[in-house]
C-alpha positions, -999 to +999 in steps of 0.1 A: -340-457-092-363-444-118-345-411-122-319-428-124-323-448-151-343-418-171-311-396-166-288-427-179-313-432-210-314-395-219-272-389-215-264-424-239-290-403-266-276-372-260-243-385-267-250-409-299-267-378-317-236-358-310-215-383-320-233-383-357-230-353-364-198-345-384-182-312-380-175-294-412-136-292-423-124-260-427-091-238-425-057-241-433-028-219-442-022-197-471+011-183-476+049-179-478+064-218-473+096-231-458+094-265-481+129-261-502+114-287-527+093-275-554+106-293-583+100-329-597+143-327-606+148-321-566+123-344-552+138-376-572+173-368-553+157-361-518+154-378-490+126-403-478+099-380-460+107-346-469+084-326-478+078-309-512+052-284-529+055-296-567+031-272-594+026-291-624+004-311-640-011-344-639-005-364-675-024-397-668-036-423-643-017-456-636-042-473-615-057-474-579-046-440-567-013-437-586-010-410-615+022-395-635+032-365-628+046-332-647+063-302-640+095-282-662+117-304-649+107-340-652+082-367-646+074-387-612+047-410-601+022-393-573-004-418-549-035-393-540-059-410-515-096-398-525-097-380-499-070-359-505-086-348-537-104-321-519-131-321-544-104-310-568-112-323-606-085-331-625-073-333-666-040-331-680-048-295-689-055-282-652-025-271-632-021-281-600+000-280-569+007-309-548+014-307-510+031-339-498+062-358-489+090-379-509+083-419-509+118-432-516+129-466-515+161-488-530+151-490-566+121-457-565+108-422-554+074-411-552+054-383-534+027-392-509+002-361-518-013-347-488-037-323-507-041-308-543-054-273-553-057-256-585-026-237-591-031-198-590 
């Protein structure tokens, strides 16, 4: 019963130190992209959900996680969770490029951002 016991105690430790440790995020894809929406002008007439790659810039913050957005051909209001910052900073001067999808409702369109990178 003793062993027993022992071998219970030592698994539940075993398994709450694993279960602290955090892997590391890495990876991803760099290259060619399928997404036909890379412009501001495109991604106000698409459709909820799809997905767009915008390279711009970001002019100024609105609040909470809501900023304006700039590119050649027009404005649009981006939401960026912190943690899709990626440890990315950020001034209107730094161009960026968005991943994300279209937010669009009856009387508005927004993109979601999935991630942000310093444009190449």
């Amino acid at each position: 019963m003793k062993k027993v016991v022992l071998v219970s105690a030592l698994v539940l430790a075993s398994s709450s130190v694993l279960a602290s440790q955090s892997p590391e995020v890495k990876g991803g894809f760099t290259g060619p992209s399928a997404v036909a929406v890379k412009t501001v002008e495109v991604a106000l007439e698409a459709k909820d959900d799809t997905p767009v790659t915008l390279t711009g810039y970001i002019t100024s913050g609105l609040g909470g996680e809501e900023y304006q957005f700039k590119d050649t051909t027009g404005t649009i209001i981006i939401e960026v969770d912190n943690r899709d910052w990626n440890g990315v900073e950020v001034t209107p001067e730094t161009k960026i490029v968005i991943h994300g999808e279209v937010d669009s409702g009856w009387s508005y369109t927004t993109i979601d951002v999935d991630s942000v990178q310093l444009a190449k």
